[in-house]
MOPAC internal coordinates of N, CA, C and O (Angstrom, degrees):
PM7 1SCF
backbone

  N    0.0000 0     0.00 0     0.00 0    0    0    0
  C    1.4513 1     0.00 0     0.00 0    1    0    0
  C    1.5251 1   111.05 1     0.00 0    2    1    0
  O    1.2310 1   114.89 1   158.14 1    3    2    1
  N    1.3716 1   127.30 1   -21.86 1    3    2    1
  C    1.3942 1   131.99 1  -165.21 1    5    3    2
  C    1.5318 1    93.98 1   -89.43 1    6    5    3
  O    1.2310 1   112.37 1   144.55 1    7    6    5
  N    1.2378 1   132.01 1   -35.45 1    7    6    5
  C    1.0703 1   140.72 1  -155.36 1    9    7    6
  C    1.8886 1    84.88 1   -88.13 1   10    9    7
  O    1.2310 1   108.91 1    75.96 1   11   10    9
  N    1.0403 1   138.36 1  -104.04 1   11   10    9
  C    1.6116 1   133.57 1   162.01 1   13   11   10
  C    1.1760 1   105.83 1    12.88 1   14   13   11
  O    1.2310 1   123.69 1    99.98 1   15   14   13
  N    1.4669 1   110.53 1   -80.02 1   15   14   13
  C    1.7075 1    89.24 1   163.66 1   17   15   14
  C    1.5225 1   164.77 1    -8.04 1   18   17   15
  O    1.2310 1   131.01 1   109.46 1   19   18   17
  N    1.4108 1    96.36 1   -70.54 1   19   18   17
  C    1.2496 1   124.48 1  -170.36 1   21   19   18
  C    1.4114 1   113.43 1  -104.20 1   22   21   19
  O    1.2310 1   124.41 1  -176.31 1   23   22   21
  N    1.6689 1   109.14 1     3.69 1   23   22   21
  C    1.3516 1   112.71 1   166.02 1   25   23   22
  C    1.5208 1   105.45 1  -122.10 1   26   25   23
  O    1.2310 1   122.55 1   179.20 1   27   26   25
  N    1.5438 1   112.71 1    -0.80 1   27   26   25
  C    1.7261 1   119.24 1   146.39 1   29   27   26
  C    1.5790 1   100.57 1   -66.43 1   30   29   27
  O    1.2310 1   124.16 1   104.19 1   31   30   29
  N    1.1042 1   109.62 1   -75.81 1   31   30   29
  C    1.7272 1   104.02 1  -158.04 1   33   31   30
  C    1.5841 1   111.81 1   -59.10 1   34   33   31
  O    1.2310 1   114.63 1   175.40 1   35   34   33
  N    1.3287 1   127.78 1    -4.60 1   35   34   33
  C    1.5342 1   130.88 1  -169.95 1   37   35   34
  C    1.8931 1    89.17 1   -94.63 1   38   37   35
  O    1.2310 1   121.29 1   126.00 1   39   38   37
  N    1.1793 1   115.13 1   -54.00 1   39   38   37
  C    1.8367 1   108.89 1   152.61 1   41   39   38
  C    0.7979 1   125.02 1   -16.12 1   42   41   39
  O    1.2310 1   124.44 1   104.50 1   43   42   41
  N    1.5388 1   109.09 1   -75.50 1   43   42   41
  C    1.4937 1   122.52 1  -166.98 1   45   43   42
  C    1.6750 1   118.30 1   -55.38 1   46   45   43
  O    1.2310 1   127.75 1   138.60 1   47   46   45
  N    1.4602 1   102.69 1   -41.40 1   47   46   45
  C    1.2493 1   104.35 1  -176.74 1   49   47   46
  C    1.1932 1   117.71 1   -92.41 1   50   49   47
  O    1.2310 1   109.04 1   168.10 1   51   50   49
  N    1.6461 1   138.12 1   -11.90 1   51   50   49
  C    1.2565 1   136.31 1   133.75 1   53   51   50
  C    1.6032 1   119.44 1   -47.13 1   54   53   51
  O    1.2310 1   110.21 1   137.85 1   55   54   53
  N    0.8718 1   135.99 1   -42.15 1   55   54   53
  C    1.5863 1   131.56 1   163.87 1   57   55   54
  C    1.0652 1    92.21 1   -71.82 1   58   57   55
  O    1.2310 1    95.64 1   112.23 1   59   58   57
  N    1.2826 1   160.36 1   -67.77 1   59   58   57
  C    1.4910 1   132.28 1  -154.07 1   61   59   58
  C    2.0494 1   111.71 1   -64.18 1   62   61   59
  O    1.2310 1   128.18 1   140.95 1   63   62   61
  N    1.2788 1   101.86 1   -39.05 1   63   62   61
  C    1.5888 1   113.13 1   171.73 1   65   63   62
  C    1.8246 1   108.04 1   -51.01 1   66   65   63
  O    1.2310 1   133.18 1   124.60 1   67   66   65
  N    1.3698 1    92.14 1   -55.40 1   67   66   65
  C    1.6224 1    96.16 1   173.09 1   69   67   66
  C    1.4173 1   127.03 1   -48.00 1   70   69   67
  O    1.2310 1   131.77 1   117.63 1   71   70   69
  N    1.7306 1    94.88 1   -62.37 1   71   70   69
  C    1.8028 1    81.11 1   179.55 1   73   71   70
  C    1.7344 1   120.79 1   -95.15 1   74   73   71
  O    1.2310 1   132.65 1   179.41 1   75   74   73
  N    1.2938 1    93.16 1    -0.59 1   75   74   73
  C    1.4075 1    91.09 1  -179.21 1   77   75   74
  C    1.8587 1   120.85 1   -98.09 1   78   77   75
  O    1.2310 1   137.94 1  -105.74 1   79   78   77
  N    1.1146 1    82.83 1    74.26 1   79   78   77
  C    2.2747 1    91.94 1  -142.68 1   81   79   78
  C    1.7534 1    81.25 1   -87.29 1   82   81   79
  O    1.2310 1   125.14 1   -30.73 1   83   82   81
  N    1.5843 1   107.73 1   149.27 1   83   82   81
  C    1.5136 1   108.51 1   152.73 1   85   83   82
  C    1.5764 1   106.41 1    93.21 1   86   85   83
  O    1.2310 1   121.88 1   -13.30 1   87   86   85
  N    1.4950 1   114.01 1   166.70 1   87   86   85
  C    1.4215 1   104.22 1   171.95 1   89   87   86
  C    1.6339 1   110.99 1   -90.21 1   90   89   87
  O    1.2310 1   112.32 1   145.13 1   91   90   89
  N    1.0982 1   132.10 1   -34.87 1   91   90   89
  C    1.3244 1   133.79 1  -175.57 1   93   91   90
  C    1.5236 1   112.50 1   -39.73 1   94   93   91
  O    1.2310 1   116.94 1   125.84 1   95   94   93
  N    1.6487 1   123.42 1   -54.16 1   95   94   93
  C    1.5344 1   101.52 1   156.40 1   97   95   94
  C    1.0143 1   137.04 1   -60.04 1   98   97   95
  O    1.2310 1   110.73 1   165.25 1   99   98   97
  N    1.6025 1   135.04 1   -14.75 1   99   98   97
  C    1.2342 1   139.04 1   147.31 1  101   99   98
  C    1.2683 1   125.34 1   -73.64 1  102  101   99
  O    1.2310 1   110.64 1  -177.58 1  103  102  101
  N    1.2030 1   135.20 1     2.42 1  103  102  101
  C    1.1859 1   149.55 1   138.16 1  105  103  102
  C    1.9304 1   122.00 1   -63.73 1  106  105  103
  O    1.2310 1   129.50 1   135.93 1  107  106  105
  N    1.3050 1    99.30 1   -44.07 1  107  106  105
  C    1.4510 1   120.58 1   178.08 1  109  107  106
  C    1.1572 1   111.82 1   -45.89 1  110  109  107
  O    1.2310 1   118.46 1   116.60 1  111  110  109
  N    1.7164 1   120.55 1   -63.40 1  111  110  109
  C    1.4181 1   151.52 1  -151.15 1  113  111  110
  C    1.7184 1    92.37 1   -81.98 1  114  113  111
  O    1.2310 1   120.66 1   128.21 1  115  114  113
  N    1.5371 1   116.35 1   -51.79 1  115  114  113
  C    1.3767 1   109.98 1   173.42 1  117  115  114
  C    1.5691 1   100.54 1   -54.81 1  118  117  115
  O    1.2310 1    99.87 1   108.61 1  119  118  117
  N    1.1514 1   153.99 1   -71.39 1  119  118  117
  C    1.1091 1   141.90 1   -82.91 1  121  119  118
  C    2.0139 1    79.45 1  -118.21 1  122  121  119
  O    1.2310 1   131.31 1   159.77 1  123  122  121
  N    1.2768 1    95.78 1   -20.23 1  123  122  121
  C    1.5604 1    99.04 1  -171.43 1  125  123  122
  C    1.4345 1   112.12 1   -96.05 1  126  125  123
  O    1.2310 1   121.99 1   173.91 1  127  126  125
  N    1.0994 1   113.80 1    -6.09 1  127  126  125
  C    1.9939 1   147.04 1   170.18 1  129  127  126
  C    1.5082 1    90.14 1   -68.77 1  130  129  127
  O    1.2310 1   118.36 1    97.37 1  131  130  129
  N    1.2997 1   120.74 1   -82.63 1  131  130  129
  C    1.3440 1   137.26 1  -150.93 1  133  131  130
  C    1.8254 1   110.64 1   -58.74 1  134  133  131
  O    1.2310 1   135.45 1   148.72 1  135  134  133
  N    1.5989 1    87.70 1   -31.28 1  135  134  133
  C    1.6831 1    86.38 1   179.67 1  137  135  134
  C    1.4658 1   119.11 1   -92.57 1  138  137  135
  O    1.2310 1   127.00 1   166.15 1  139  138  137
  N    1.3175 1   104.15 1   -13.85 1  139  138  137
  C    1.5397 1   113.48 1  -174.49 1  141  139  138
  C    1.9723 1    98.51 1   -70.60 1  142  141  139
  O    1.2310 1   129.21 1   129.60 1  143  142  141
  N    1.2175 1    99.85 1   -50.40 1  143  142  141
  C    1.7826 1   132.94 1   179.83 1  145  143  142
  C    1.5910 1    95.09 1   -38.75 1  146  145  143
  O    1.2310 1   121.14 1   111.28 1  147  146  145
  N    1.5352 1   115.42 1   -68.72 1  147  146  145
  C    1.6881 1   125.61 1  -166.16 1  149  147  146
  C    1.7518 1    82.50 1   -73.76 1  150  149  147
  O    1.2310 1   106.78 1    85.31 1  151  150  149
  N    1.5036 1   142.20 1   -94.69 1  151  150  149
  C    1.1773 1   120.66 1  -152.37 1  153  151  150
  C    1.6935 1   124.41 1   -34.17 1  154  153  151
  O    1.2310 1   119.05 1   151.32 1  155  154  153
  N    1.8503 1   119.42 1   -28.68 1  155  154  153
  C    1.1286 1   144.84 1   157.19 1  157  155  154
  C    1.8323 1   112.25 1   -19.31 1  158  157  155
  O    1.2310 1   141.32 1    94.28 1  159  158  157
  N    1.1176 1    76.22 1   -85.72 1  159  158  157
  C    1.6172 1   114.37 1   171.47 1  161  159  158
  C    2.0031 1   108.74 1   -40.55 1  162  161  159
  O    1.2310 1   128.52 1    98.35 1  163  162  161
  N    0.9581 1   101.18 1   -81.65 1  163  162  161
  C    1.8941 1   121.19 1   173.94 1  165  163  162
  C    1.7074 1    98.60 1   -27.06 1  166  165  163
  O    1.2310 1   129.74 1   113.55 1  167  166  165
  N    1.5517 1    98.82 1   -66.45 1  167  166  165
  C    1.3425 1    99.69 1  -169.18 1  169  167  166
  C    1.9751 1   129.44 1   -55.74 1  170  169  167
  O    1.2310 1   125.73 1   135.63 1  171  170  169
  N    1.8730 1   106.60 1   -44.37 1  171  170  169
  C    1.1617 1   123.97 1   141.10 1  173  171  170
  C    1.3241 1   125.31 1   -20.03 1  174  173  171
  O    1.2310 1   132.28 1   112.86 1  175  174  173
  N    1.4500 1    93.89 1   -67.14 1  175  174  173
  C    1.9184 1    92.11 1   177.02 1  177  175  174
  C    1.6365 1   126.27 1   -90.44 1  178  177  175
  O    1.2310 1   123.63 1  -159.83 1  179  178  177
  N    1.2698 1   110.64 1    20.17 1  179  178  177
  C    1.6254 1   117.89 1   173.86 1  181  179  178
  C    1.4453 1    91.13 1  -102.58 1  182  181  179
  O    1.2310 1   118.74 1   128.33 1  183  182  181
  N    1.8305 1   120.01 1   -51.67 1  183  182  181
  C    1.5697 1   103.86 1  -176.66 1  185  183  182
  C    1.7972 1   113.94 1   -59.42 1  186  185  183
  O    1.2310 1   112.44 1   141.04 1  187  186  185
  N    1.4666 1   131.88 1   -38.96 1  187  186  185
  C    0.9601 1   140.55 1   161.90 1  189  187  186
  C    1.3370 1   103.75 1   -30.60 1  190  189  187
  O    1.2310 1   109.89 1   126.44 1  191  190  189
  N    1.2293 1   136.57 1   -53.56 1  191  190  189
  C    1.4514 1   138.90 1  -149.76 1  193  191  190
  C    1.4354 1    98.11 1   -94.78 1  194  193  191
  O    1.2310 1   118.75 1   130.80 1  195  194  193
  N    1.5011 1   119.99 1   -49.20 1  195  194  193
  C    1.3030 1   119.43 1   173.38 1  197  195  194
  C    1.7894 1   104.27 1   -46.47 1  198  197  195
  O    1.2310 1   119.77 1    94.28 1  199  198  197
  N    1.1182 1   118.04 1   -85.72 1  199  198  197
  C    1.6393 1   138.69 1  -160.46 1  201  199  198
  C    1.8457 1    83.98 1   -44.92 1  202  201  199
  O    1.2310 1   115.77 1   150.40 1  203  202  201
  N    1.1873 1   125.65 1   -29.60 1  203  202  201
  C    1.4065 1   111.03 1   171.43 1  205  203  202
  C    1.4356 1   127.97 1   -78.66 1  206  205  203
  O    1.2310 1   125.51 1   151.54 1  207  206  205
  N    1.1199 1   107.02 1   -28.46 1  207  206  205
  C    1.4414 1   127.42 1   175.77 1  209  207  206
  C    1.2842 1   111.85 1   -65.77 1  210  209  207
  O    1.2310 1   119.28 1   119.96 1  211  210  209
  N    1.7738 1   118.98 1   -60.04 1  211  210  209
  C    1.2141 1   143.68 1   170.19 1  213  211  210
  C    1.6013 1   108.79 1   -43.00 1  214  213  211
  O    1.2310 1   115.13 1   134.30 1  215  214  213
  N    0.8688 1   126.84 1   -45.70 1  215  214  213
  C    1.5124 1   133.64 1   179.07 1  217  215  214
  C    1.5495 1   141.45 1   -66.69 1  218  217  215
  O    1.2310 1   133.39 1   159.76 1  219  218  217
  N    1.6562 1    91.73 1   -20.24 1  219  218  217
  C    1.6467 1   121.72 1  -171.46 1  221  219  218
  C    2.1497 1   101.85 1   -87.37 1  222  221  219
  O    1.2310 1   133.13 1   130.83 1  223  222  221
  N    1.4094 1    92.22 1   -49.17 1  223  222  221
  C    1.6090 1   109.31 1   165.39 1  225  223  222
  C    1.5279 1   114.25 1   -41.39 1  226  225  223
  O    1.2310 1   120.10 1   180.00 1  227  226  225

């Protein structure tokens, strides 16, 4: 079973080396990090603002 393993994950990370060649997909993945992060964020502070709003009423 260790062996299955470890010649799954030696796969895995040869196909990821393969298609994930260059910095531009590692650039990609940030760039799709950062926006997920700020919409994250936005949404947090509208419910914040709501439940504050909501509370004064």
């Amino acid at each position: 079973m260790k062996k299955l393993s470890a010649y799954t994950s030696l796969s895995v990370l040869t196909l990821m080396i393969l298609l994930l060649t260059g910095c531009q997909a590692i650039g990609d993945i940030f760039k799709a990090g950062v926006w997920v992060g700020v919409l994250g964020v936005v949404i947090v502070i509208v419910i914040i603002i709501r439940l504050i709003a909501g509370g004064k009423k």
